[in-house]
N, C-alpha and C positions, 0 to 999 in steps of 0.2 A: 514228618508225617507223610510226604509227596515220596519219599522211600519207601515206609511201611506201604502206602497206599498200590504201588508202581509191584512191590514184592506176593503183594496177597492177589494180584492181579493174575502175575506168572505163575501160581502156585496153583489158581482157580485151573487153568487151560493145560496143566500136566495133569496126564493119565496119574489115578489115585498109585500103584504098583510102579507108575514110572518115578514118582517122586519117592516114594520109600525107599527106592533102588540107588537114588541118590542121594537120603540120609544115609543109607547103611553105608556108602563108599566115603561122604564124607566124615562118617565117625569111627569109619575103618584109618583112616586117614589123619584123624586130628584127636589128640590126647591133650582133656581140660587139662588146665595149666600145668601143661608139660614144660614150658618157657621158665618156670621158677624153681623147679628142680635142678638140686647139684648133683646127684647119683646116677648111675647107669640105670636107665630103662629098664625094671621087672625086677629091682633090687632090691633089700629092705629098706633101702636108704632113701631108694626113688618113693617107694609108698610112700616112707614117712616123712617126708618133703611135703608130697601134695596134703598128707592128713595137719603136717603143723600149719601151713597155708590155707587151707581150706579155712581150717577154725579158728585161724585167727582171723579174717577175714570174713567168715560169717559167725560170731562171737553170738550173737543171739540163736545160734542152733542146738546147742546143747543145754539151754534154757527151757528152750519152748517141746523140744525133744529127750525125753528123759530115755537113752538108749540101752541104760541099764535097765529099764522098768518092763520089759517085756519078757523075762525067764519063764521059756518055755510056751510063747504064744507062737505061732505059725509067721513068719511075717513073708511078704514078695515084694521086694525093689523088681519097681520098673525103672530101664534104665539104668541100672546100676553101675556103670559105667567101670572102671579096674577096681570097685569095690570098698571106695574108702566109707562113707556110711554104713554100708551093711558090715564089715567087719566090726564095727563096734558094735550095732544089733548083735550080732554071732558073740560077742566077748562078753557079751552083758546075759546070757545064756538063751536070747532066742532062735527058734530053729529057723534059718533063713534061705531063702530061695532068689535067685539075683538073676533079671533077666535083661538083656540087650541084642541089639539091633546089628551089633557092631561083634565081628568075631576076632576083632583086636580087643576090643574089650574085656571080654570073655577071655580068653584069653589070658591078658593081665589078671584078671579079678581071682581066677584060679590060684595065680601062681602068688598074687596076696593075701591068701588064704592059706596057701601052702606053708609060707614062709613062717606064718603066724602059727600054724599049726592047728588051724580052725577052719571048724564044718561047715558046708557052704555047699546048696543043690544051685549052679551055676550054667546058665541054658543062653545058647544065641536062640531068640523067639522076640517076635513082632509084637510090642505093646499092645498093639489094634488088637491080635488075634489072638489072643491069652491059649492055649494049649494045657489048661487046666480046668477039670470038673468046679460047676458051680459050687461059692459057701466053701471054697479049700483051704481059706487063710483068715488070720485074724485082724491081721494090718496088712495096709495094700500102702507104699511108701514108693511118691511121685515125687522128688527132690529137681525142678529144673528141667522137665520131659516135658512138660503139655506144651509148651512152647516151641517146640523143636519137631514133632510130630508131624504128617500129613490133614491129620484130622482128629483133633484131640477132643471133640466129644463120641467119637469112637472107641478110644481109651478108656473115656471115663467110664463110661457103659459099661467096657470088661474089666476096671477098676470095681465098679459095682456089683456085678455079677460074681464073680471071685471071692466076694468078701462075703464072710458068715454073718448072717442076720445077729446085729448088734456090733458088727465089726467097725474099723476106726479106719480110714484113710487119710494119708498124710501129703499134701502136693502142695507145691510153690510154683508161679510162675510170675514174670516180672511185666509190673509193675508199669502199664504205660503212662498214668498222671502221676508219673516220681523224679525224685531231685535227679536220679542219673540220666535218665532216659532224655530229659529237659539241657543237663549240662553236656552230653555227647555231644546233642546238635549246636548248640550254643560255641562251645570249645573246634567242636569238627574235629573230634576225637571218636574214632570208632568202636562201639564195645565190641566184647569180648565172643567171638563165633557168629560177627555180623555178617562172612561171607557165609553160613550154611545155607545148605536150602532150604531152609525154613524156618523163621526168627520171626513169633508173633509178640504182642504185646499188650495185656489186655488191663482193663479197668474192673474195679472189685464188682462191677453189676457182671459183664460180662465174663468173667471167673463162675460166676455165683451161676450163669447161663450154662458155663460146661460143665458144673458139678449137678444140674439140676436133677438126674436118678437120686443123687441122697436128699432124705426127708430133713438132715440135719446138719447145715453146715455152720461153721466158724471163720470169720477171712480176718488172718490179722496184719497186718502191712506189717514190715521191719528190712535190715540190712540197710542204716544209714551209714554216714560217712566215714570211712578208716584210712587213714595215709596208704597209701600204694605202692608197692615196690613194682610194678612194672611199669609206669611211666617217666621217661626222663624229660630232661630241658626245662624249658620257663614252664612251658605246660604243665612237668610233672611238681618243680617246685611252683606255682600258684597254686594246684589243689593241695598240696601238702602243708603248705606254709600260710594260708589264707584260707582258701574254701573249707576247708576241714575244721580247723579253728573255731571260724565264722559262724559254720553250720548250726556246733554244738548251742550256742549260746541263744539260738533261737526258742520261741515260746514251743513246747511241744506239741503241744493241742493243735497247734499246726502244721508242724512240720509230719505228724506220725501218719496222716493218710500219706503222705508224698516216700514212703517208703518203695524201692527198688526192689523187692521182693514182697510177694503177696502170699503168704503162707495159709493155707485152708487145712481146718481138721472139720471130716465128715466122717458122719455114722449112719448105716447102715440100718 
């Protein structure tokens, strides 16, 4: 907490343009789980590293997101990062539009589109400042960004404004009253892009505070415990071999607020 507390402190006293200048260097900079890929960088092999990784590790996304169920709706990833979500959007026949902060990203995301052989309007543009006509899209899809952002009810805002009246937005962001968030500090184990500059963490009222433009929201907590392949030593076997285990066997009804991802579906 004396972390988060000490981090929201230096982020208040950076010029709003000076911190996004150092989001966009750090995510020029740092490619999500680039460390558990075995293919060369921009490969098909490297995509499909992070896409088998991704989903096995967040095993409740294709549950909760039915990415074949949108053929032929408009959709805009914020954030889109080298494009593993939105390709499947794009494969399941919706028309997709992927934007980031990062023109490494972009970048990547192009040339995972390419490889696929799938359409994809792919843009370096600022979350904050959407460079799209109101009401453009059908689904506005926040996978992991509100959190990492300078000012993420400025987002939501142009998440709202972009979206067609009756439209659906899809955001996650983690989870500060959750099992992982509690076991980092506990362990003194650091997640995962705790040096960015900007790593907030919020509780389901507070979520509910940055989506308040939508009349309609949904926050459903998920992404509990999975064995880890990037932790080693006693550290990595006790959560493997004990905490995980352990986890499961607990009553749900309790454990399922303490989820590490807080996923919200709002409509317009």
């Amino acid at each position: 907490m004396e972390q988060d507390v000490i981090q929201s402190q230096e982020q208040a006293s950076t010029p709003h343009s000076e911190l996004l200048e150092r989001i966009r260097q750090y995510w020029n900079e740092h490619i999500h789980d680039l460390e558990i890929a075995k293919h060369p960088v921009g490969t098909l092999g490297f995509f499909d590293d992070l896409d088998e990784y991704r989903f096995d590790k967040l095993r409740y996304l294709p549950r909760l997101v039915d990415f074949n169920g949108y053929k032929g709706k408009k959709i805009l990833e914020i954030g889109c990062g080298v494009g593993i979500d939105l390709v499947r959007f794009a494969a399941g026949g919706a028309i997709v539009t992927g934007v980031d902060l990062s023109e490494t990203a972009i970048e990547l995301a192009r040339k995972n589109f390419e490889l696929r052989n799938l359409q994809g309007n792919l843009l370096v543009m600022n979350g904050e400042d959407l460079q799209f006509p109101d009401a453009s899209f059908d689904v506005v899809y926040v996978h992991g960004v509100l959190q990492y952002t300078a000012d993420p009810y400025q987002m939501a805002r142009e998440m709202h404004r972009v979206l067609k009246p009756g439209g659906e937005a899809i955001a996650m962001v983690y989870n500060r009253l959750s099992w992982l968030n509690a076991l980092s500090k506990i362990m003194k184990v650091e997640l995962e892009h705790e040096d960015a500059p900007v790593l907030k963490k919020y509780s389901i009222k507070e979520f509910k505070a940055i989506l308040a433009p939508f009349p309609k929201v949904k926050i459903i907590p998920e992404r509990f415990p999975v064995k880890s392949r990037l932790h080693r030593g006693w550290k990595g076997a006790a959560y493997n071999g004990i905490f995980v285990p352990a986890f499961k066997i607990l009553p749900k009804p309790i454990v399922r607020p303490l989820g590490w991802h807080l996923m919200a579906f709002a409509y317009k």
